[in-house]
Each structure stands twice: as C-alpha cells, then as structure tokens.
PyMOL Python script that loads the backbone (N, CA, C, O; Angstrom):
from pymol import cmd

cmd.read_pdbstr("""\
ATOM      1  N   UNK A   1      74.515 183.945 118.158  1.00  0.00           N
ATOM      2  CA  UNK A   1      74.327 182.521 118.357  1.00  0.00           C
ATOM      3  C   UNK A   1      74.678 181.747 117.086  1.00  0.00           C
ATOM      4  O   UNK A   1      75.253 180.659 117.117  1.00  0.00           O
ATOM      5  N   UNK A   2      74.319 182.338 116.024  1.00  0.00           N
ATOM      6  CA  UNK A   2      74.335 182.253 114.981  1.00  0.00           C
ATOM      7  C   UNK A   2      76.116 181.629 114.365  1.00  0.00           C
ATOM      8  O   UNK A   2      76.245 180.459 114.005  1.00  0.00           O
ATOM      9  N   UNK A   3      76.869 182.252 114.354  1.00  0.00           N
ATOM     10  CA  UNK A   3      78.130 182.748 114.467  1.00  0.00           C
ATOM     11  C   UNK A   3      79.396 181.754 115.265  1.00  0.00           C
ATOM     12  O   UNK A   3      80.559 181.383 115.105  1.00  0.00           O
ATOM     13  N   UNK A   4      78.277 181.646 116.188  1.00  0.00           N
ATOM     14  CA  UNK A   4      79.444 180.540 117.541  1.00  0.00           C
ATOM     15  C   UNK A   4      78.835 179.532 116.994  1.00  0.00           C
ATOM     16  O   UNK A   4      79.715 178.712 116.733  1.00  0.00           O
ATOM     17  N   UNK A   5      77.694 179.085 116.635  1.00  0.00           N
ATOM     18  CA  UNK A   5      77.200 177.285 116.021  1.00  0.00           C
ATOM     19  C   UNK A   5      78.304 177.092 114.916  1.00  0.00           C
ATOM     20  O   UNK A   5      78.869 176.010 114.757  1.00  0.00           O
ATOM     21  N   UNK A   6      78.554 178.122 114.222  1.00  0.00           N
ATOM     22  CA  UNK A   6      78.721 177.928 112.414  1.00  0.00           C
ATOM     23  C   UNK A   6      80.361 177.863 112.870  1.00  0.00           C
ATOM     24  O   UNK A   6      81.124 177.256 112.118  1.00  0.00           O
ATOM     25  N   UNK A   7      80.951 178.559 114.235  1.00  0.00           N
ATOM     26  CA  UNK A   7      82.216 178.381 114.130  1.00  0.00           C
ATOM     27  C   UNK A   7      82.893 177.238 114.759  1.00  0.00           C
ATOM     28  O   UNK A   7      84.064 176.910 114.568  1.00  0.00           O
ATOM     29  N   UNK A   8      81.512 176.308 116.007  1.00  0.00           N
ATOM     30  CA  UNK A   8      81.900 175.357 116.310  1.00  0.00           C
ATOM     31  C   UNK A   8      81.539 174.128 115.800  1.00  0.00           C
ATOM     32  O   UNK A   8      81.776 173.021 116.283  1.00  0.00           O
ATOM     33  N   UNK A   9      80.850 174.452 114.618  1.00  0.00           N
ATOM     34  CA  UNK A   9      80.527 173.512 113.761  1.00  0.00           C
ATOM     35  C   UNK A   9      81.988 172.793 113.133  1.00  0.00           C
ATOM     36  O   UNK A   9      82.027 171.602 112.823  1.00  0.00           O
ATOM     37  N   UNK A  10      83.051 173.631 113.015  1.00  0.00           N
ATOM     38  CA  UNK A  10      84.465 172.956 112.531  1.00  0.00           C
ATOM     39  C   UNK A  10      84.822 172.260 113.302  1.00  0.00           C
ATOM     40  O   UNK A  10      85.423 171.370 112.700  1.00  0.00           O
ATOM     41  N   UNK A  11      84.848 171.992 114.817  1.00  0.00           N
ATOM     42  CA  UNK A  11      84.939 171.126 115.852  1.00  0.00           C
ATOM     43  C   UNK A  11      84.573 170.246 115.791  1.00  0.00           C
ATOM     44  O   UNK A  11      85.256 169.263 116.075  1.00  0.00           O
ATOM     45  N   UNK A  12      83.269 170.153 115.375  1.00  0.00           N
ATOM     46  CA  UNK A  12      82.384 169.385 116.130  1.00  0.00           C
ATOM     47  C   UNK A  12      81.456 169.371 115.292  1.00  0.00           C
ATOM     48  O   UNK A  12      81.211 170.485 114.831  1.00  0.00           O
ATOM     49  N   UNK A  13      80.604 168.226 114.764  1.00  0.00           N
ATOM     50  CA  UNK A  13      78.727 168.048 114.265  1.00  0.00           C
ATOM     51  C   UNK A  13      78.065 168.711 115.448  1.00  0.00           C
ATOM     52  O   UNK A  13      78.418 168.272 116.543  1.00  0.00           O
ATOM     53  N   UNK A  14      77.142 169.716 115.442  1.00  0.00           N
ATOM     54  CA  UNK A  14      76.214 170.650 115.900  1.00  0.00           C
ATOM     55  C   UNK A  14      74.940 169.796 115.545  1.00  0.00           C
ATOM     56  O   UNK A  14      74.736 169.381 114.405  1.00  0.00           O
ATOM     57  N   UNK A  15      74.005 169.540 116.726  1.00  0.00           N
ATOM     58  CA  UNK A  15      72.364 169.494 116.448  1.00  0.00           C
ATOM     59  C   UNK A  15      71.586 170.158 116.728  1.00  0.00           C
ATOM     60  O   UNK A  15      71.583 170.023 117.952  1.00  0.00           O
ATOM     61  N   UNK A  16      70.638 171.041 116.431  1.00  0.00           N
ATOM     62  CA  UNK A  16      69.500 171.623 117.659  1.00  0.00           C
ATOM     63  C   UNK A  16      68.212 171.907 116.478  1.00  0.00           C
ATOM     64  O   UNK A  16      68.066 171.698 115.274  1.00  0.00           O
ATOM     65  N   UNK A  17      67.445 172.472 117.530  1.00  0.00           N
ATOM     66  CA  UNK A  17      66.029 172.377 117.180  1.00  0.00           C
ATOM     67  C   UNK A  17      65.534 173.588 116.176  1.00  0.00           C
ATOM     68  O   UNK A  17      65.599 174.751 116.575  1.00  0.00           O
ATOM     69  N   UNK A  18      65.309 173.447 115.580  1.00  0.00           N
ATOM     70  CA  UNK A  18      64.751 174.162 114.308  1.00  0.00           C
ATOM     71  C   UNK A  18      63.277 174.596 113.690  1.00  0.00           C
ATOM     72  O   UNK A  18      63.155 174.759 112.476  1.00  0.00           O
ATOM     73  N   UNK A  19      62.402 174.737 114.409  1.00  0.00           N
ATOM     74  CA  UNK A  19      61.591 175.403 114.275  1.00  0.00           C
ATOM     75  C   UNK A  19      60.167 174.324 114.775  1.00  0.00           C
ATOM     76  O   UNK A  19      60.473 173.954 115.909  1.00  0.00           O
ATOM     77  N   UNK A  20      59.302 173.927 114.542  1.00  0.00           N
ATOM     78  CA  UNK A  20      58.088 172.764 115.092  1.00  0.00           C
ATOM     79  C   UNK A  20      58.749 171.690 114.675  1.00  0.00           C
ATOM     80  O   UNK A  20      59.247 171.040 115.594  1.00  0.00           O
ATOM     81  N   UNK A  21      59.036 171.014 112.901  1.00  0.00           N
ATOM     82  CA  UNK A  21      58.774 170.469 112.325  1.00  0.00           C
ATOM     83  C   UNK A  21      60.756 169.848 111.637  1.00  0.00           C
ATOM     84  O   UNK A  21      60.969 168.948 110.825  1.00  0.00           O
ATOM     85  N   UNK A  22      61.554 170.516 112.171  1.00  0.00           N
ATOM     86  CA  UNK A  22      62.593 169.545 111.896  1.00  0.00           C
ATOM     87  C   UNK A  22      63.540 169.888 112.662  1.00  0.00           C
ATOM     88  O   UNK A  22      63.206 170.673 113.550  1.00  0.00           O
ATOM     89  N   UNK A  23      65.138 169.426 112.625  1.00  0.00           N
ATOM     90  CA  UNK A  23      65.947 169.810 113.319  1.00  0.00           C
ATOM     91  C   UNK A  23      67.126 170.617 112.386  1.00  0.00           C
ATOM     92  O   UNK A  23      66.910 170.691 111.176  1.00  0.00           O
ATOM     93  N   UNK A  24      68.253 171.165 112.887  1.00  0.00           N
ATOM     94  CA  UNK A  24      69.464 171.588 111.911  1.00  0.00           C
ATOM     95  C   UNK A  24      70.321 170.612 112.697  1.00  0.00           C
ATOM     96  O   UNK A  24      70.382 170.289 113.883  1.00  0.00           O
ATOM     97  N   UNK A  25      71.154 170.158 111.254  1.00  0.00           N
ATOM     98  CA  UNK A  25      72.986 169.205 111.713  1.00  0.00           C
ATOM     99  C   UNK A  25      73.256 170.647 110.702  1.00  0.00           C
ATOM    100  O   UNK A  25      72.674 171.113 109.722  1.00  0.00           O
ATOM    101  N   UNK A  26      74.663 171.124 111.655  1.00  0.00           N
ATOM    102  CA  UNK A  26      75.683 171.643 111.644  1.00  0.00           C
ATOM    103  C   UNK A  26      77.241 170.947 111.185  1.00  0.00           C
ATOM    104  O   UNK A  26      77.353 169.887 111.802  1.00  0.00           O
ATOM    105  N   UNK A  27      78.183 171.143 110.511  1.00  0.00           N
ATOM    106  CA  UNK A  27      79.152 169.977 110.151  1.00  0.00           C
ATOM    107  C   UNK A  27      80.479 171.195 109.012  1.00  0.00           C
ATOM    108  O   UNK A  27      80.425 171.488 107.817  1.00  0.00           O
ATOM    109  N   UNK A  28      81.062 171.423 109.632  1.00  0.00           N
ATOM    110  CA  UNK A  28      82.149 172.282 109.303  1.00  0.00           C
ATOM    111  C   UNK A  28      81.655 173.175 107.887  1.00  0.00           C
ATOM    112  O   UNK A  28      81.868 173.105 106.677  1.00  0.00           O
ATOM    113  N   UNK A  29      80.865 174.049 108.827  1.00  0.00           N
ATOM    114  CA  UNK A  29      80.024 175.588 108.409  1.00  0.00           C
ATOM    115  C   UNK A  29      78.762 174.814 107.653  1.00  0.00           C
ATOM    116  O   UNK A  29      77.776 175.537 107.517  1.00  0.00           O
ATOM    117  N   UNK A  30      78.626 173.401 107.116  1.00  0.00           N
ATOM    118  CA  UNK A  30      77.789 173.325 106.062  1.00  0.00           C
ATOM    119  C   UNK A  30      76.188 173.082 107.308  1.00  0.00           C
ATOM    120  O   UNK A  30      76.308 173.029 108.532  1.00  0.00           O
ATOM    121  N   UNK A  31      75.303 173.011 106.811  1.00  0.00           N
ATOM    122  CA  UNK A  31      74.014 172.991 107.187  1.00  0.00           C
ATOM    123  C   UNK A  31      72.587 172.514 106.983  1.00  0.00           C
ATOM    124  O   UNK A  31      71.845 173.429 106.624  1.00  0.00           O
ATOM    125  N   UNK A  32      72.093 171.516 107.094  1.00  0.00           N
ATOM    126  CA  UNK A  32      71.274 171.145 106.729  1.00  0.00           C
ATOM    127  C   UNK A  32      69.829 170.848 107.661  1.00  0.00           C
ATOM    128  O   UNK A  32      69.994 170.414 108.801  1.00  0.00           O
ATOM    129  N   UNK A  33      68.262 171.116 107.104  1.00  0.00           N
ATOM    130  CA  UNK A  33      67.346 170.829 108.180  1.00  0.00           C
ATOM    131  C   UNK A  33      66.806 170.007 107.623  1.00  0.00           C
ATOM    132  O   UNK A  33      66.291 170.098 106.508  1.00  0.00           O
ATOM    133  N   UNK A  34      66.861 168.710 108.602  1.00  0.00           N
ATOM    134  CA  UNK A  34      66.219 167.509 108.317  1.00  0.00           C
ATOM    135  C   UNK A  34      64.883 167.433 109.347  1.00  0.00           C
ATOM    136  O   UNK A  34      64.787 167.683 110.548  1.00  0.00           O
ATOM    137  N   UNK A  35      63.915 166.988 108.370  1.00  0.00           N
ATOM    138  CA  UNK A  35      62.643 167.061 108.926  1.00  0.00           C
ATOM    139  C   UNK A  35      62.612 166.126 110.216  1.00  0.00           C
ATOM    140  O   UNK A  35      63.502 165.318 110.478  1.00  0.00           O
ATOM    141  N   UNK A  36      61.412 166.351 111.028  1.00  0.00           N
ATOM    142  CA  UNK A  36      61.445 165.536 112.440  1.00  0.00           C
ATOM    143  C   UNK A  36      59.981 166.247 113.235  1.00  0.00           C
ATOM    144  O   UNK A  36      59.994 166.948 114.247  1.00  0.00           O
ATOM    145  N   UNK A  37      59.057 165.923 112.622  1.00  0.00           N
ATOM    146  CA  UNK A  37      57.718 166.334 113.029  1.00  0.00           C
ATOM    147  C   UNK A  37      57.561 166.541 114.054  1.00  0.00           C
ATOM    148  O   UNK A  37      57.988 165.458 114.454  1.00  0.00           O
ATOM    149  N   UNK A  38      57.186 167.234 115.267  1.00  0.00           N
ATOM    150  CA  UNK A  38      56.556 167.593 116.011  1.00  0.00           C
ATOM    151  C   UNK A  38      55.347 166.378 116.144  1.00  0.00           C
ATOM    152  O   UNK A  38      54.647 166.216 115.145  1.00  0.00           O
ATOM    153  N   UNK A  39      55.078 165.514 117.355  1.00  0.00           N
ATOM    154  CA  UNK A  39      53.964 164.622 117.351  1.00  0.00           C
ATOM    155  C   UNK A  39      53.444 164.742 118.893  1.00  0.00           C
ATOM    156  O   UNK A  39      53.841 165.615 119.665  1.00  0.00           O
ATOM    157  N   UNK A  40      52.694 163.944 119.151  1.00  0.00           N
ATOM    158  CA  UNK A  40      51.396 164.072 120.290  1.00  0.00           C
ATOM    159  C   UNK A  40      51.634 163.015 120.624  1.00  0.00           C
ATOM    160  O   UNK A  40      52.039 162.366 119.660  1.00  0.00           O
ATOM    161  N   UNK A  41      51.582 162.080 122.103  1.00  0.00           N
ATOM    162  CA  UNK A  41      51.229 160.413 122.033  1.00  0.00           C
ATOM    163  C   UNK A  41      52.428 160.279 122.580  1.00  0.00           C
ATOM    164  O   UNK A  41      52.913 160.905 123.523  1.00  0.00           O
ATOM    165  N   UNK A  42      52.948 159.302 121.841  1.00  0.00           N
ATOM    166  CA  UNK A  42      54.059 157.768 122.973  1.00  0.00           C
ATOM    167  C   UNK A  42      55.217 158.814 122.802  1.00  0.00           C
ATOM    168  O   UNK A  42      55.871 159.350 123.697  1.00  0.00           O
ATOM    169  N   UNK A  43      55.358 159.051 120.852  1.00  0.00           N
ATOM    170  CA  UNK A  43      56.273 159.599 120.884  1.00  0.00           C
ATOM    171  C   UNK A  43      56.450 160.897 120.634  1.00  0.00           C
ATOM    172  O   UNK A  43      55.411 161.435 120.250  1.00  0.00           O
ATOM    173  N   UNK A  44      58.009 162.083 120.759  1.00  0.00           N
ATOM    174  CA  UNK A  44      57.664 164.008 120.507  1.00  0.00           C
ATOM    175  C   UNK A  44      57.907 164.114 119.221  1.00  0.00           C
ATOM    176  O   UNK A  44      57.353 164.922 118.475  1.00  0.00           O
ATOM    177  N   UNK A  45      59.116 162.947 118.763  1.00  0.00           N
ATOM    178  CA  UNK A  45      59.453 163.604 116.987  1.00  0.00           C
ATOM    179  C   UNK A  45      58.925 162.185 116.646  1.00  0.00           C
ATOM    180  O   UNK A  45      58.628 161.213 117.341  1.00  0.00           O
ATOM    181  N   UNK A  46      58.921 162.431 115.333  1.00  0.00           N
ATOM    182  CA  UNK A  46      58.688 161.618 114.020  1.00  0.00           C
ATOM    183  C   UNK A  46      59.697 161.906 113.160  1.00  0.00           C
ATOM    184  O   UNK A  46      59.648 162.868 112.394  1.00  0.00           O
ATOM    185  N   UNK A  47      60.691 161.078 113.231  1.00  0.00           N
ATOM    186  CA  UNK A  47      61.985 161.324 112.065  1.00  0.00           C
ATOM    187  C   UNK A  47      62.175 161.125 110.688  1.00  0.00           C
ATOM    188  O   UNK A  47      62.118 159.924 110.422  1.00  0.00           O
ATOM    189  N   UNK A  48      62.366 161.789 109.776  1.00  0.00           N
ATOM    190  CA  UNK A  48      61.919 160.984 108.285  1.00  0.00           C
ATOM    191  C   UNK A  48      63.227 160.916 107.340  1.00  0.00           C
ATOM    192  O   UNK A  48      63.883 161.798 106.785  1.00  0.00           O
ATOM    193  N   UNK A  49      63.341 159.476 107.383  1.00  0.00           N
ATOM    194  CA  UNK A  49      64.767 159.279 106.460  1.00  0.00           C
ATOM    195  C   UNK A  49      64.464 158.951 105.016  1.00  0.00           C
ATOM    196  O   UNK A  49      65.059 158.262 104.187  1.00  0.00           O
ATOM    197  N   UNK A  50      63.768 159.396 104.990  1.00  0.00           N
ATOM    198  CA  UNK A  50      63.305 159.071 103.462  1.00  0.00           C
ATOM    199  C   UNK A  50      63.388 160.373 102.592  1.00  0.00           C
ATOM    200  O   UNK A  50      63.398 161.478 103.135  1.00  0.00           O
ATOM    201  N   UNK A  51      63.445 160.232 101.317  1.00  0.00           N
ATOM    202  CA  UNK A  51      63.731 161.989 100.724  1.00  0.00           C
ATOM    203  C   UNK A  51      65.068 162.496 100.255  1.00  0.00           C
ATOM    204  O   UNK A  51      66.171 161.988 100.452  1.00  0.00           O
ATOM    205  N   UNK A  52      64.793 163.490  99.659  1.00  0.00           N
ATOM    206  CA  UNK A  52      66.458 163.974  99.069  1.00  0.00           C
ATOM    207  C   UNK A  52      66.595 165.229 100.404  1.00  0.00           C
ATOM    208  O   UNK A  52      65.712 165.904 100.933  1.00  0.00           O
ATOM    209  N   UNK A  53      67.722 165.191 100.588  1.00  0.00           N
ATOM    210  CA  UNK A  53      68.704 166.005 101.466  1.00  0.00           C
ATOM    211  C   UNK A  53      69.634 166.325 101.241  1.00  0.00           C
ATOM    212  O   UNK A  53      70.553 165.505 101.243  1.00  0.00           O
ATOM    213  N   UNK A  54      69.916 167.945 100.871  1.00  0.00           N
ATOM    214  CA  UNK A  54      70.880 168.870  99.783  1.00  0.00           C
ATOM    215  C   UNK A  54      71.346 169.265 101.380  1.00  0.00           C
ATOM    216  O   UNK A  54      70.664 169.076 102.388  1.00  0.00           O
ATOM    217  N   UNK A  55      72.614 169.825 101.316  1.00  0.00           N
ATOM    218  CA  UNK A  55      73.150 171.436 102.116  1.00  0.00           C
ATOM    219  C   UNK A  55      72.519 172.450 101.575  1.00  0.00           C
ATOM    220  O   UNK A  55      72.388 172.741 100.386  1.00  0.00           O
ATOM    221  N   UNK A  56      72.040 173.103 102.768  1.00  0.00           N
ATOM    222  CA  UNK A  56      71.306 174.294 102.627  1.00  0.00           C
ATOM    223  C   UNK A  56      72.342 175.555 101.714  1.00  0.00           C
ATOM    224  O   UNK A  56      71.978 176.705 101.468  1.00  0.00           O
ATOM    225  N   UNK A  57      73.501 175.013 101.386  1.00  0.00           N
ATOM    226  CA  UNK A  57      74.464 176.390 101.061  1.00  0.00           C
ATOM    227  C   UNK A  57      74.932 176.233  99.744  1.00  0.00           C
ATOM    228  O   UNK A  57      75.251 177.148  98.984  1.00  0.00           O
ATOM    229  N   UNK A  58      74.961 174.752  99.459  1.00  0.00           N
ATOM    230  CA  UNK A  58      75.944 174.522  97.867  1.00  0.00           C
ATOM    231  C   UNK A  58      74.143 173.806  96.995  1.00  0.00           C
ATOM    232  O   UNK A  58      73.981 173.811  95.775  1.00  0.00           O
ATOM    233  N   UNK A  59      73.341 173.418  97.750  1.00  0.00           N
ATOM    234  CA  UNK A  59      71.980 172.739  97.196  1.00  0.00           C
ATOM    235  C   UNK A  59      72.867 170.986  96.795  1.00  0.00           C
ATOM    236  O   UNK A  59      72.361 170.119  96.082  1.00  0.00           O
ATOM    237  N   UNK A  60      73.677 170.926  97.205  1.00  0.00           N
ATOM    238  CA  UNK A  60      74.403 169.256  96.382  1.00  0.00           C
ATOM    239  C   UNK A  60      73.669 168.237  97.791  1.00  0.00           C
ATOM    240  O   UNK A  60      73.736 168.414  99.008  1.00  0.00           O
ATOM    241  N   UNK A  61      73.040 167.244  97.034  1.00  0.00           N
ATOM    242  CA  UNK A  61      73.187 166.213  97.908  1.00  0.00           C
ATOM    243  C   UNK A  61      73.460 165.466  98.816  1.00  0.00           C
ATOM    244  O   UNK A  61      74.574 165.138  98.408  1.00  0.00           O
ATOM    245  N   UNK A  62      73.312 164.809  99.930  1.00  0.00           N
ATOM    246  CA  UNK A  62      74.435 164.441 100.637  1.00  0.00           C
ATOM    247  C   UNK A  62      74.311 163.251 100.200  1.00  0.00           C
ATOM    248  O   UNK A  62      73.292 162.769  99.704  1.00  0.00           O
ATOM    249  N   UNK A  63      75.770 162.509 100.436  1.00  0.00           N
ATOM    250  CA  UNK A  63      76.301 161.028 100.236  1.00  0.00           C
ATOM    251  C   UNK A  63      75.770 160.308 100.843  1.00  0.00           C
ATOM    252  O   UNK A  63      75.255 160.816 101.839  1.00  0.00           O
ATOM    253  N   UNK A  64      75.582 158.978 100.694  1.00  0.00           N
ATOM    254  CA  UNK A  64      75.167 158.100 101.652  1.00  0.00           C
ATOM    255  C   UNK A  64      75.950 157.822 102.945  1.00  0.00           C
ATOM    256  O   UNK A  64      75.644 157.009 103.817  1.00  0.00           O
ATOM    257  N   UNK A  65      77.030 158.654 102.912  1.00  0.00           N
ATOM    258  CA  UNK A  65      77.805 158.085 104.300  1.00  0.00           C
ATOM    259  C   UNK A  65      77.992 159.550 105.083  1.00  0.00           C
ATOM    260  O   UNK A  65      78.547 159.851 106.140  1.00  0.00           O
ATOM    261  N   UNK A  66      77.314 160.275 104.136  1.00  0.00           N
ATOM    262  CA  UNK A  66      76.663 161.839 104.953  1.00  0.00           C
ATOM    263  C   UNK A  66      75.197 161.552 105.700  1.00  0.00           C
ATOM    264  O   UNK A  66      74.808 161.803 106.840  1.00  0.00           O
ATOM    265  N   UNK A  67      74.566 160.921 104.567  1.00  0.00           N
ATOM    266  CA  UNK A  67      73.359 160.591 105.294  1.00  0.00           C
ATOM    267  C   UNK A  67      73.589 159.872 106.296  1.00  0.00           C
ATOM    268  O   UNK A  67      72.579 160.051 106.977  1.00  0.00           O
ATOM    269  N   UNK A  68      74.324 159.086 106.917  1.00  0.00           N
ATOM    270  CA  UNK A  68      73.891 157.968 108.031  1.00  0.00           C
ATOM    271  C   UNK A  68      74.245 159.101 108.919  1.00  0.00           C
ATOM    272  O   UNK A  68      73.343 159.595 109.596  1.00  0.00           O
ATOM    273  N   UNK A  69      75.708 159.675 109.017  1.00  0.00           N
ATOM    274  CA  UNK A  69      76.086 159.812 109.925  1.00  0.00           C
ATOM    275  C   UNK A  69      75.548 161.849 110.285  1.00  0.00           C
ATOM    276  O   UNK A  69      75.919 162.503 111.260  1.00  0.00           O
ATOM    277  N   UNK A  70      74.891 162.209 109.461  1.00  0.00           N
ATOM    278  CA  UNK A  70      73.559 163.485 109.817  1.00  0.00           C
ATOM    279  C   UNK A  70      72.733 162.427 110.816  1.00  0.00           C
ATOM    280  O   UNK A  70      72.663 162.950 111.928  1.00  0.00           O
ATOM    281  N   UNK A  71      72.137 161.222 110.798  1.00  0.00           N
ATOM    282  CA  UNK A  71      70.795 160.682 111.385  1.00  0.00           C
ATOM    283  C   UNK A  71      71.390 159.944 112.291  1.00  0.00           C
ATOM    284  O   UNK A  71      70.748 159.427 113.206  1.00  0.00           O
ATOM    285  N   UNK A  72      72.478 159.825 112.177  1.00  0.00           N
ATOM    286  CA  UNK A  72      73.427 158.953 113.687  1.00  0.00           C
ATOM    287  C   UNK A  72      73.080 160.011 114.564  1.00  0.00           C
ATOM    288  O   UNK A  72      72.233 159.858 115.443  1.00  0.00           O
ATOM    289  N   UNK A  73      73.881 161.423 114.316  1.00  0.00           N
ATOM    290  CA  UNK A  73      74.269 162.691 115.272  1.00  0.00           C
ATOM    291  C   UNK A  73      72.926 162.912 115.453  1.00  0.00           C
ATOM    292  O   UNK A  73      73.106 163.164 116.644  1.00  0.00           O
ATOM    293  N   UNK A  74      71.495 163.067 115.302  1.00  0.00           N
ATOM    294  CA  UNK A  74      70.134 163.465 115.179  1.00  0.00           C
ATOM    295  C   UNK A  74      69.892 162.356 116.438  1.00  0.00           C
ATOM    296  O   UNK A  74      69.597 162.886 117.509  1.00  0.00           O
ATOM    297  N   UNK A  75      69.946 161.469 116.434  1.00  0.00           N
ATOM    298  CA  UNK A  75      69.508 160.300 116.744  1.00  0.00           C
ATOM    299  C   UNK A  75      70.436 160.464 118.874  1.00  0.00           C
ATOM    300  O   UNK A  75      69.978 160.352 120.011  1.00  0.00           O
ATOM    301  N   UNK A  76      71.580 160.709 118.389  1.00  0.00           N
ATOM    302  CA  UNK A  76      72.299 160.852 119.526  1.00  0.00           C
ATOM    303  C   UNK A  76      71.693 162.172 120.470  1.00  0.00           C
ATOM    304  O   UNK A  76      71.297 162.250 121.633  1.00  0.00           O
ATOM    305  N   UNK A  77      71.802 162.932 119.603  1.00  0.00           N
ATOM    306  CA  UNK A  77      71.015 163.903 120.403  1.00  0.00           C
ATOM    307  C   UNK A  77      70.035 163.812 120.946  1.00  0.00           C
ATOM    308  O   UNK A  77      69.908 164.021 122.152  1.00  0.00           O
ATOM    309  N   UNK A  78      68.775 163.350 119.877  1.00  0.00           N
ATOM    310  CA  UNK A  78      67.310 163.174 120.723  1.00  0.00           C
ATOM    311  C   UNK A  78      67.728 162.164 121.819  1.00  0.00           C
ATOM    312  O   UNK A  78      67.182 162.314 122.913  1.00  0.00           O
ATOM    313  N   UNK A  79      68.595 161.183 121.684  1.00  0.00           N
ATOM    314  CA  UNK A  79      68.604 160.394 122.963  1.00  0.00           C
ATOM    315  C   UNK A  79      69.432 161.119 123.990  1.00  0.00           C
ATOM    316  O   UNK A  79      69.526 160.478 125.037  1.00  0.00           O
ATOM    317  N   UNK A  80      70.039 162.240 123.986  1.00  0.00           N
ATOM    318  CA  UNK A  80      71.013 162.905 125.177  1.00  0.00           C
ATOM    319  C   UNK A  80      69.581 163.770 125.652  1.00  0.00           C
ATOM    320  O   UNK A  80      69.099 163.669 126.780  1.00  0.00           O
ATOM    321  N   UNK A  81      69.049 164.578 124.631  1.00  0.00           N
ATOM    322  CA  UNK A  81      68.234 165.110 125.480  1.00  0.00           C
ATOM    323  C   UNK A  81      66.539 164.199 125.919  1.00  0.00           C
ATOM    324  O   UNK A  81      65.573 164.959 125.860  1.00  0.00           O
ATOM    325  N   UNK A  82      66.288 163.069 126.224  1.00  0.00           N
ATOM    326  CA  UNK A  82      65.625 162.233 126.423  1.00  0.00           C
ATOM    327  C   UNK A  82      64.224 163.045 125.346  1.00  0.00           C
ATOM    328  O   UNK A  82      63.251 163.632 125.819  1.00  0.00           O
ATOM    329  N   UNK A  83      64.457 162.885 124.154  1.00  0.00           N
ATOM    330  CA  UNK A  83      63.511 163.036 123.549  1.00  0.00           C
ATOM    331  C   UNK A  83      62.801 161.978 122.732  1.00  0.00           C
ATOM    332  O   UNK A  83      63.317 161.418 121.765  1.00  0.00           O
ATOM    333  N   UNK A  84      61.826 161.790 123.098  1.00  0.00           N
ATOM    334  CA  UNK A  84      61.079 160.216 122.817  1.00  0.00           C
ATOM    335  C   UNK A  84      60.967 160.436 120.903  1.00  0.00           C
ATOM    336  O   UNK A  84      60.820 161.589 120.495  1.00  0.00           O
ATOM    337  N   UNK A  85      61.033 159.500 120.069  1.00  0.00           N
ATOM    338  CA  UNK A  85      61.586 159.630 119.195  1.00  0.00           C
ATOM    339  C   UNK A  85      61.410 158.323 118.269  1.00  0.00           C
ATOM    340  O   UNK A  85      61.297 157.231 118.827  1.00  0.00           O
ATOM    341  N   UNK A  86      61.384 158.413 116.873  1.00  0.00           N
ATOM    342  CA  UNK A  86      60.760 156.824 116.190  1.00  0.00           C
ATOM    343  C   UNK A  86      61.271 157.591 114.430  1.00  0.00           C
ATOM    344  O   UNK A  86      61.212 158.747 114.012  1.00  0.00           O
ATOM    345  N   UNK A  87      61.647 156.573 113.929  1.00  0.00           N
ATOM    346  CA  UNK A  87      61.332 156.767 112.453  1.00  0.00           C
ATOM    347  C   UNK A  87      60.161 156.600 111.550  1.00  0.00           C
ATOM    348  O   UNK A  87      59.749 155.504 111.170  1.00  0.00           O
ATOM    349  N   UNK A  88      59.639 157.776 111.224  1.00  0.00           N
ATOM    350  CA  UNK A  88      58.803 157.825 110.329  1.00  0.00           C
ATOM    351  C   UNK A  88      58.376 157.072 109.072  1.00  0.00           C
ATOM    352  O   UNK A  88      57.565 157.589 108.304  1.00  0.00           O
ATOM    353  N   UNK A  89      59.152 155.273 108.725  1.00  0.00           N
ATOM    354  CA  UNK A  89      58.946 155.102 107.750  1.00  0.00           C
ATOM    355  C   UNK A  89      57.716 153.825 107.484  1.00  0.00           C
ATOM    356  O   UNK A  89      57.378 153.522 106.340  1.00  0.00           O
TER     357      UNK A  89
END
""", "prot")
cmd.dss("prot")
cmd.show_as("cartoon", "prot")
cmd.util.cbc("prot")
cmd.orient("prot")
C-alpha cells in the first residue's frame, strides 16, 4: 500500500488518514503528517494550521505556498469524504 501511495504520489497530491490525531499529504514521494485531532460534537477533525511543518524525509520546512496548498488538498478531501471539519485556531 505503502509503495502504490509513494508512487502515485508523482501524479497526483495523496491524502489519507493517519492514525487518531492527524492526516498524511503525499506530493511527489515527499510526505508530511499534519495534525487534525480526532473530536466528539458538531465537528470529527480539528485542523491545526498553526506550527512548523518539515517533510517527514529531508526535516526542511515547507514554504508558504507549500503550506496553503498541503491544507487546500486536506481540506478537499475532508470535504469529498463528508468529514465534518473546522480549524483549530
């Protein structure tokens, strides 16, 4: 599974679910898990754009025009899969 994400990650930005407490963006092999709480109530995630956010592979930063568009693709997703959803700030 592993393998086919990381190879269609060159295609394509990859989203999916990552353990309780955040999600993974996928983005030509690179990887990153951005937090997204697990919550109770109106809404399921709690999204948090606040914080430093490295690639899990080189530890570098992402850009600000990495950042939008990681929380664009996050954002698209929770709304494809009707996942009720809010920013944490």
């Amino acid at each position: 599974m592993e393998k086919r994400r990381f190879n269609q990650s060159f295609l394509q930005p990859i989203v999916y679910g990552n353990g309780r407490d955040s999600v993974k963006y996928q983005e030509k092999g690179r990887s990153i898990a951005v937090p997204a709480e697990l919550t109770f109530g109106q809404y399921d995630r709690a999204l948090y754009r606040h914080g430093v956010l490295k690639w899990d592979d080189t530890g570098e930063e992402l850009t600000p025009s990495e950042r939008e568009k990681v929380f664009y693709e996050i954002c698209r997703y929770f709304d494809r899969k009707k996942i009720r959803w809010r920013f944490a700030d």
